[in-house]
VEXDREN-2710 file (C-alpha; in Angstrom, 1 decimal):
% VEXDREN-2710
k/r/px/py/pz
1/UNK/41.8/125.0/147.4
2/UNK/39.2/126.2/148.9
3/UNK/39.5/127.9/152.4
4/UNK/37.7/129.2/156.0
5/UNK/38.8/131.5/157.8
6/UNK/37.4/133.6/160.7
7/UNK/38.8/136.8/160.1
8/UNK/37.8/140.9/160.1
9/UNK/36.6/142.9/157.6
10/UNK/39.5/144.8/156.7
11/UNK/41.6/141.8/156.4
12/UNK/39.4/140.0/154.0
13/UNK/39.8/143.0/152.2
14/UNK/43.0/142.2/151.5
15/UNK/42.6/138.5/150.8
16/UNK/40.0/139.5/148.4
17/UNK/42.5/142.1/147.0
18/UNK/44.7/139.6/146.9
19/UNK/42.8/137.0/145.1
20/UNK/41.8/139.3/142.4
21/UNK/45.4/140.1/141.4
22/UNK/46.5/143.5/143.0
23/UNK/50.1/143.7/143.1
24/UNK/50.1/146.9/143.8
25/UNK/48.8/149.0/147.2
26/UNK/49.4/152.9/147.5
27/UNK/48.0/154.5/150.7
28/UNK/48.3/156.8/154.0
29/UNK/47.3/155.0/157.2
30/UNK/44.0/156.3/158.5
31/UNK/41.1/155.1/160.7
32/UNK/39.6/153.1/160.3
33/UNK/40.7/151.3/157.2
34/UNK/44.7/151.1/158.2
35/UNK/44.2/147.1/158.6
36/UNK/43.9/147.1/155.4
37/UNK/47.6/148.8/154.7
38/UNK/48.9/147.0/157.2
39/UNK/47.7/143.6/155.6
40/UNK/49.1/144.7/152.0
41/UNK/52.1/145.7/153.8
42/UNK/52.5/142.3/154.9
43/UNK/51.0/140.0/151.9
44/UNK/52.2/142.2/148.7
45/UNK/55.9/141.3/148.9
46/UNK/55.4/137.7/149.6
47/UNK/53.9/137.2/146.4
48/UNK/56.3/139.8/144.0
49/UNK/53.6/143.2/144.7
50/UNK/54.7/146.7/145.6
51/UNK/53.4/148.6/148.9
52/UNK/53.9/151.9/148.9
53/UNK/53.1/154.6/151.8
54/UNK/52.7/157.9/150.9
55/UNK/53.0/161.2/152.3
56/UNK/49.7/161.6/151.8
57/UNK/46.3/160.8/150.2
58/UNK/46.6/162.9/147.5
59/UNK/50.4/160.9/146.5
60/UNK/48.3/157.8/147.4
61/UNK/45.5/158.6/144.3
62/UNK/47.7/159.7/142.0
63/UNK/50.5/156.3/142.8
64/UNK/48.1/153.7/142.1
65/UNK/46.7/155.5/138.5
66/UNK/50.8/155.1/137.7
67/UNK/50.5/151.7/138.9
68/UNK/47.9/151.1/136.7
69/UNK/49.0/152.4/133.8
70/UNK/52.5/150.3/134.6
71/UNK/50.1/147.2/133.6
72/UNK/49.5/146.5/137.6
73/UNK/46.5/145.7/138.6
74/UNK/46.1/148.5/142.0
75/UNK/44.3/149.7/144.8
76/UNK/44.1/152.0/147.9
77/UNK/42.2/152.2/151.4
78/UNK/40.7/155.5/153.0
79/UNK/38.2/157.0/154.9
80/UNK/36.3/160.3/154.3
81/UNK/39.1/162.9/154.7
82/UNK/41.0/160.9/152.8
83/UNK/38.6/160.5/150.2
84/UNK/38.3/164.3/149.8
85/UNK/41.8/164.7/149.3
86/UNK/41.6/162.4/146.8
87/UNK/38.9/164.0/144.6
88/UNK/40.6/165.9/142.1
89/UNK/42.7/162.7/140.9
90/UNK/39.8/160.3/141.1
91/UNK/38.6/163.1/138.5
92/UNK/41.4/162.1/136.7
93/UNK/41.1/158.5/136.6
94/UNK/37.6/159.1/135.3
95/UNK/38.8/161.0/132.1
96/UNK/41.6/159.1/131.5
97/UNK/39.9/155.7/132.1
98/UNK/42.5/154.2/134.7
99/UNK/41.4/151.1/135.9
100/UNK/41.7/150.9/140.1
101/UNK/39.7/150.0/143.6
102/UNK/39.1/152.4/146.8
103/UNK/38.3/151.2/149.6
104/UNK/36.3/153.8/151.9
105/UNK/35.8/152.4/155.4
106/UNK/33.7/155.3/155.9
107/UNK/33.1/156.5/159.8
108/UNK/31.5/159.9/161.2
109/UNK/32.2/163.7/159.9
110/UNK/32.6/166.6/158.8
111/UNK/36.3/167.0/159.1
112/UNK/38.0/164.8/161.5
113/UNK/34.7/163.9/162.9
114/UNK/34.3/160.3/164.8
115/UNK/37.6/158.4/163.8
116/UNK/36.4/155.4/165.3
117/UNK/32.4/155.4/164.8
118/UNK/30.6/154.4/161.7
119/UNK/29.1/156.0/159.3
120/UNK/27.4/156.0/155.4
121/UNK/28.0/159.8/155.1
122/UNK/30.6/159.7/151.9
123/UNK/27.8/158.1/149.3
124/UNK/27.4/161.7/148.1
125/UNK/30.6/162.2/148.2
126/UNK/31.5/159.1/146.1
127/UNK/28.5/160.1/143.3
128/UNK/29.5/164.0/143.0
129/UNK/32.8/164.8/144.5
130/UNK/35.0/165.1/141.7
131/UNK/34.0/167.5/139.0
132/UNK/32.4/167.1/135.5
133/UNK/30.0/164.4/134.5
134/UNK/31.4/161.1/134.9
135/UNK/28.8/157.6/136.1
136/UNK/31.3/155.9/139.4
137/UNK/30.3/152.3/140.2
138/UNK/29.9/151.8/144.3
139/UNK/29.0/148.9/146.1
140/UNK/28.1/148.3/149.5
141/UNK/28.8/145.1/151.6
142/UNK/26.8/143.8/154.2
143/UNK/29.3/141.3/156.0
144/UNK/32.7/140.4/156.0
145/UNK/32.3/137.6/153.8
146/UNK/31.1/141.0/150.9
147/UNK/34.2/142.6/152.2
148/UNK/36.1/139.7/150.5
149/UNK/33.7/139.0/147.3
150/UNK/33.1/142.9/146.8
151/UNK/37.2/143.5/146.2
152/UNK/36.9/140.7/143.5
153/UNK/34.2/142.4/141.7
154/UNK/35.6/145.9/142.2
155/UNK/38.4/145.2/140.4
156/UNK/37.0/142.8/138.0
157/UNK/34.5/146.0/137.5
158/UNK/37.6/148.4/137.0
159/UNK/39.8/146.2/134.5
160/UNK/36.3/145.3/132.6
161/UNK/35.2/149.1/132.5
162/UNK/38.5/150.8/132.8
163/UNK/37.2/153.0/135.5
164/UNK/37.9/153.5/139.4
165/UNK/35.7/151.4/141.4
166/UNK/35.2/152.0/145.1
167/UNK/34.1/149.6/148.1
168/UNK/32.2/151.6/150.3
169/UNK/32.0/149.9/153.9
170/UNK/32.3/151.1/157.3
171/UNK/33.9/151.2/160.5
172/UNK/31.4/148.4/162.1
173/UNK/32.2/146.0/159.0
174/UNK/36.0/146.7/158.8
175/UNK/36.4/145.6/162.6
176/UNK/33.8/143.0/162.9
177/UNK/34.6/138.9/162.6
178/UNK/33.0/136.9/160.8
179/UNK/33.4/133.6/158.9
180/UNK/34.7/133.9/155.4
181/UNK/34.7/131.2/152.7
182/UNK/37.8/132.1/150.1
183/UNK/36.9/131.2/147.2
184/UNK/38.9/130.0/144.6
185/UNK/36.5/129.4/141.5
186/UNK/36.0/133.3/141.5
187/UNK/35.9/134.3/138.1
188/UNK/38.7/137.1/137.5
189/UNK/38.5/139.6/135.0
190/UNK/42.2/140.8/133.3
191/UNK/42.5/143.9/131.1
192/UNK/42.5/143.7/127.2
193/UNK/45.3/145.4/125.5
194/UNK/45.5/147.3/122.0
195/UNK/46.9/144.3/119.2
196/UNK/48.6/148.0/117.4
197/UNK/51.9/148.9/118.4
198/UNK/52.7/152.2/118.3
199/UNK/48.6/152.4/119.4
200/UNK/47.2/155.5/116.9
201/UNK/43.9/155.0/118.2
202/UNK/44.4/154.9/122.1
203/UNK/40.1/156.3/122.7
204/UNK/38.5/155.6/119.9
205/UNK/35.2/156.9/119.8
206/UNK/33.4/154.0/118.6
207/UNK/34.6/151.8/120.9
208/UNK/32.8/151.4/124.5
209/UNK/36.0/150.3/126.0
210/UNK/39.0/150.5/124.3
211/UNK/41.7/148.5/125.1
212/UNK/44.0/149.9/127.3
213/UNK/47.9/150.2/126.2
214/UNK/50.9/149.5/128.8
215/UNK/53.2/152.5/129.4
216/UNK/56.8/150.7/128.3
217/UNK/55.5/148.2/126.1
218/UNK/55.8/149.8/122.8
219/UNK/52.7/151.5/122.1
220/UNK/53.5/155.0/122.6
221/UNK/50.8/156.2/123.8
222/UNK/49.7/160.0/125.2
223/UNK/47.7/160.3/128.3
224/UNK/46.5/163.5/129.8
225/UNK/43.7/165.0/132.3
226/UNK/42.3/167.5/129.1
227/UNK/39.6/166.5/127.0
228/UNK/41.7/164.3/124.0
229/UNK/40.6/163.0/121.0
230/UNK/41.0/159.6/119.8
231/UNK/44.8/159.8/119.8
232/UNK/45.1/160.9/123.2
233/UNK/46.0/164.4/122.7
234/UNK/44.5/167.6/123.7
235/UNK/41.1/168.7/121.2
236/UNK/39.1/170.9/124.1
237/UNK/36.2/171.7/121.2
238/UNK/33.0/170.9/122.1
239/UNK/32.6/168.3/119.3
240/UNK/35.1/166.1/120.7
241/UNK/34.6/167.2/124.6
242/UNK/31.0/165.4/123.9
243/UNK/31.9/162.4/122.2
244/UNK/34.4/161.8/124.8
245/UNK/32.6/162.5/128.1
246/UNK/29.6/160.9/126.8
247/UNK/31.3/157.4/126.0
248/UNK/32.6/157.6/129.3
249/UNK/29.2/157.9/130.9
250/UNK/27.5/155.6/128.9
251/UNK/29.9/152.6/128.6
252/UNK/28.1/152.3/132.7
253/UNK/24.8/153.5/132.4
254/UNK/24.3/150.9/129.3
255/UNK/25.1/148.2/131.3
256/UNK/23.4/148.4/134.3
257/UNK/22.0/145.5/134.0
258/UNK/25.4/143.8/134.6
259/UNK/26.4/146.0/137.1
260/UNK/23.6/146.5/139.2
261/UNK/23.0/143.7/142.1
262/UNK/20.6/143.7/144.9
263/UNK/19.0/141.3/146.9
264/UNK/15.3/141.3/147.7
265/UNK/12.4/139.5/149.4
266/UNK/8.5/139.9/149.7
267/UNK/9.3/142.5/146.8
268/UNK/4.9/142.8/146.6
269/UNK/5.1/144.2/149.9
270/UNK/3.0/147.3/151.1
271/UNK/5.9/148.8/152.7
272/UNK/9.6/148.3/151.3
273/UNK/12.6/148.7/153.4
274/UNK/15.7/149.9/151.2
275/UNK/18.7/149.8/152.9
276/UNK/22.2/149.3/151.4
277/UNK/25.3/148.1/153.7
278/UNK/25.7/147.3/157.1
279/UNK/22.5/148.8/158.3
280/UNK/21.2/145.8/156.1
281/UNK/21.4/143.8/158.5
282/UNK/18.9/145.1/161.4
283/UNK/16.5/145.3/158.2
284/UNK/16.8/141.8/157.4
285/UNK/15.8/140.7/160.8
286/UNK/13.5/143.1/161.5
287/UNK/11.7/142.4/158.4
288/UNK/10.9/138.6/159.6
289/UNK/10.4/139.6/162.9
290/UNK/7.7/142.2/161.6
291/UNK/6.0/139.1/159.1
292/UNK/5.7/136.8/162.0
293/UNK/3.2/139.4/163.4
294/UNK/1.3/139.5/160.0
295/UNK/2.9/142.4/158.9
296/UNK/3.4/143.1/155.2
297/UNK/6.7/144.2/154.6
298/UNK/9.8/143.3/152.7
299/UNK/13.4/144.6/151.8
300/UNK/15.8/145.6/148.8
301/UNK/19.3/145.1/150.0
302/UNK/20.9/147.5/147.4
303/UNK/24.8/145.9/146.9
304/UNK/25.2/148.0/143.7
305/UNK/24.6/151.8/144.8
306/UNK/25.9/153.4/142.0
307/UNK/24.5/153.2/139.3
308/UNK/21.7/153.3/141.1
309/UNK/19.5/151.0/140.2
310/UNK/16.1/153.6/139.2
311/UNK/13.9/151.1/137.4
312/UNK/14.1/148.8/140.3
313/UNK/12.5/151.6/142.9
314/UNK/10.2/152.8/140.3
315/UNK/9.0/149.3/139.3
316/UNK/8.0/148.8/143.3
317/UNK/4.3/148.8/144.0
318/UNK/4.5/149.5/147.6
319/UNK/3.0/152.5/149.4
320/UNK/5.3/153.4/151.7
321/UNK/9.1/152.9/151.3
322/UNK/11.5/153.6/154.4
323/UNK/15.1/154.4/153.7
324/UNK/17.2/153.6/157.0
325/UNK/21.2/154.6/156.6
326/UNK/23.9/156.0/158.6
327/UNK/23.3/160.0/157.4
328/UNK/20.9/162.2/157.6
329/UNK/19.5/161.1/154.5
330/UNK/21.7/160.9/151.3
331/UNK/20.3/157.7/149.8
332/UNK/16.9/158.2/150.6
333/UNK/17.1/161.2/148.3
334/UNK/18.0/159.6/145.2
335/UNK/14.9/156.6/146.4
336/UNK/12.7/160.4/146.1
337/UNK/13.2/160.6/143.0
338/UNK/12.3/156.9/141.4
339/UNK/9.9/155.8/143.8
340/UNK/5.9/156.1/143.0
341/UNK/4.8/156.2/146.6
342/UNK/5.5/157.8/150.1
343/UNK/9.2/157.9/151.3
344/UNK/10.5/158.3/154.8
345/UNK/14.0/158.4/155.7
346/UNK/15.9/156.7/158.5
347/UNK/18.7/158.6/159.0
348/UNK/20.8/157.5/162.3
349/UNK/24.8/159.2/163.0
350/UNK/26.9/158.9/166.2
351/UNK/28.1/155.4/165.3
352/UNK/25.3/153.4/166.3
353/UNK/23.3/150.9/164.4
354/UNK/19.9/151.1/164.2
355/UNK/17.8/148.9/166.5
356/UNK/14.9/147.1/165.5
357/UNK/12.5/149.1/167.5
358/UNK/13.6/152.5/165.5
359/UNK/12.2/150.6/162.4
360/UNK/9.1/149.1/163.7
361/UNK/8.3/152.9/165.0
362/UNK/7.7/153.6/161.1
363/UNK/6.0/150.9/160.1
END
C-alpha cells in the first residue's frame, strides 16, 4: 500500500534503501549523512538485514563489496572525507564489477572543512577519484521525495550494471522535510546469476554484463583487483587489460540513453540554466519569475550527472548557458566542453543557497 509520510532526507534514504532490497548497511558515522546509519541501524534487523559499523570508511567500502558478493543486495553513507578514504576500493568495485549504492551527503571542504554546511564539491571527486579508466553513474536529487526514488534506481542501476552507484546529495537535502509518497509499484531490478556451476566463464568478454556468481553457492569462482581474463584470474597483457577495461567502460557509455535523466523546460531558450541538485531549486523558480518579466530563459535539471549527458548540452541552441552549483566550478567545466555557446559559472561555497537575485545578476 501505498504511503505519506513527512519525513527528512536522510530518512527516506533509508526507506528507499529499504524498498529496493538492501539487507545489508556497512558505514562509519559522519556528518552529515549519520541519519542515514542510524535509520539502517534501526530498520535492517526488523526485516532479517545486517548493520555493520566499522572502524572506519575504508572497512566500510571494502564490507559492503563482501556483502555483495555474499548475494546481498548493499549500501553505505558518507560524506567527502569519507568518500576519499574510500577511493582505492571503489577502484576495486569498478574492476571487479560489484554491484553496491553510496550515499555522499556532501557538505563544505578540503579536509574537515564545514561539517554541517552544504556543498556539491565531491562531483569531481566521484568522476576521477579512483584510478584507471572506469565510467561511475551519479545522480543528483533535488528534494527529499529524489532522496527516496534516487536509492531505488541506484541500486536498480548497480544490480542491472554490476557497478557501484552513488547518490550524491547534500547537507540542505539530508536535513530538510518534505512530503514523501512511498511507492510501492516501483519497479525493482534483482541481479542475474550464471545457469553454470562451477562458472568457467565468470567475465566473459563478449558479454556486456555477465551474470554475476554467488560466493557459496557452488560456482567457484576467482575474484581479484588485477586485470583477469575471462576466468577470473590474473592475465595483466595488454590484450586482455583492453578487452577488459573497455567492456567495463562501455557496458555505461552505450547505454546512456537509459541512464541519463534530466528534466527541462523552455529548452529553445536564449539563455539555459544548468543546474543539477539542490541548487535546482532556486533555478526553477527563478526561471518563472524571470519569464513573467518577458525574459527568455529556461532550465535543464540534470538528475543523471554521470554519464554526463554531452549530446544534450551540445544539442542546445542557446547563447549563453549559466552553470550555478555549490563549488567553484566543477560542473560547469564539463558544460565547457559540450556546449556551442558562452558559459558562465555560478559557483557559490560557505553553505548557502543561492538566491534568486545572484542569478538574475547574470542574466
Amino acid at each position: 500500500m501505498t504511503k505519506v509520510n513527512f519525513m527528512q532526507g536522510n530518512m527516506a534514504c533509508v526507506e528507499g534503501a529499504i524498498k529496493a532490497g538492501c539487507k545489508f548497511f556497512g558505514g562509519y558515522p559522519i556528518t552529515p549523512s549519520t541519519e542515514i546509519a542510524e535509520g539502517m541501524a534501526k530498520r535492517l534487523p526488523k526485516i532479517g538485514g545486517f548493520y555493520s559499523q566499522m572502524e572506519d570508511e575504508i572497512a566500510s567500502i571494502a564490507s559492503i563489496i563482501g556483502a555483495s558478493w555474499a548475494g546481498t543486495k548493499s549500501m553505505t553513507a558518507t560524506s567527502g572525507p569519507g568518500m576519499s578514504l574510500m577511493l582505492e576500493n571503489i577502484g576495486y568495485a569498478y574492476m571487479t564489477e560489484t554491484p553496491c549504492v553510496l550515499v555522499n551527503v556532501q557538505r563544505g571542504g578540503p579536509s574537515t572543512g564545514q561539517p554541517t554546511a552544504a556543498a556539491q564539491g565531491d562531483m569531481m571527486q566521484v568522476r576521477w577519484g579512483s584510478h584507471g579508466d572506469y565510467e561511475p553513474i551519479a545522480l543528483c536529487p533535488s528534494s527529499v521525495q529524489e532522496m527516496y526514488d534516487f536509492t531505488i534506481l541506484a541500486f536498480n542501476y548497480a544490480e542491472k550494471y554490476r557497478i557501484p552507484v552513488f547518490v550524491m546529495a547534500d547537507e540542505i537535502l539530508g536535513h530538510m522535510r518534505e512530503k514523501v509518497v512511498l511507492h510501492d509499484d516501483i519497479e525493482i531490478f534483482n541481479r542475474e546469476k550464471p545457469e553454470e556451476k562451477p562458472c568457467t566463464k565468470p567475465y566473459p568478454f563478449d558479454k556486456e554484463v555477465p551474470p554475476m556468481p554467488t560466493f557459496g553457492e557452488g560456482y567457484n569462482v576467482h575474484v581479484t583487483g588485477l586485470t583477469h581474463g575471462e576466468n577470473g584470474y590474473p592475465d595483466v597483457s595488454a590484450e586482455t587489460h583492453d578487452k577488459l577495461v573497455r567492456r567495463i567502460c562501455n557496458k555505461i557509455l552505450e547505454n546512456k540513453d537509459d541512464i541519463v535523466l534530466y528534466e527541462g523546460k523552455y529548452l529553445e531558450s536564449e539563455t539555459m540554466f544548468i543546474c543539477y541538485g539542490t541548487p535546482s531549486r532556486t533555478v526553477k523558480h527563478t526561471v518563472e519569475s524571470l519569464r513573467e518579466q518577458g525574459q527568455d530563459v529556461g532550465y535543464i535539471r540534470l538528475k543523471t550527472v554521470f554519464p554526463f549527458p554531452d549530446k544534450l548540452i551540445a544539442g542546445l541552441k542557446a547563447s549563453k548557458i549559466i552553470v550555478p552549483e555549490m563549488n567553484l566550478g566543477q560542473i560547469s567545466g564539463e558544460v565547457m566542453k559540450y556546449a556551442k555557446c558562452e558559459v558562465v559559472g555560478c559557483g557559490k561555497i560557505g553553505g548557502e543557497l543561492h538566491r534568486p537575485e545572484d542569478l538574475k545578476e547574470l542574466i
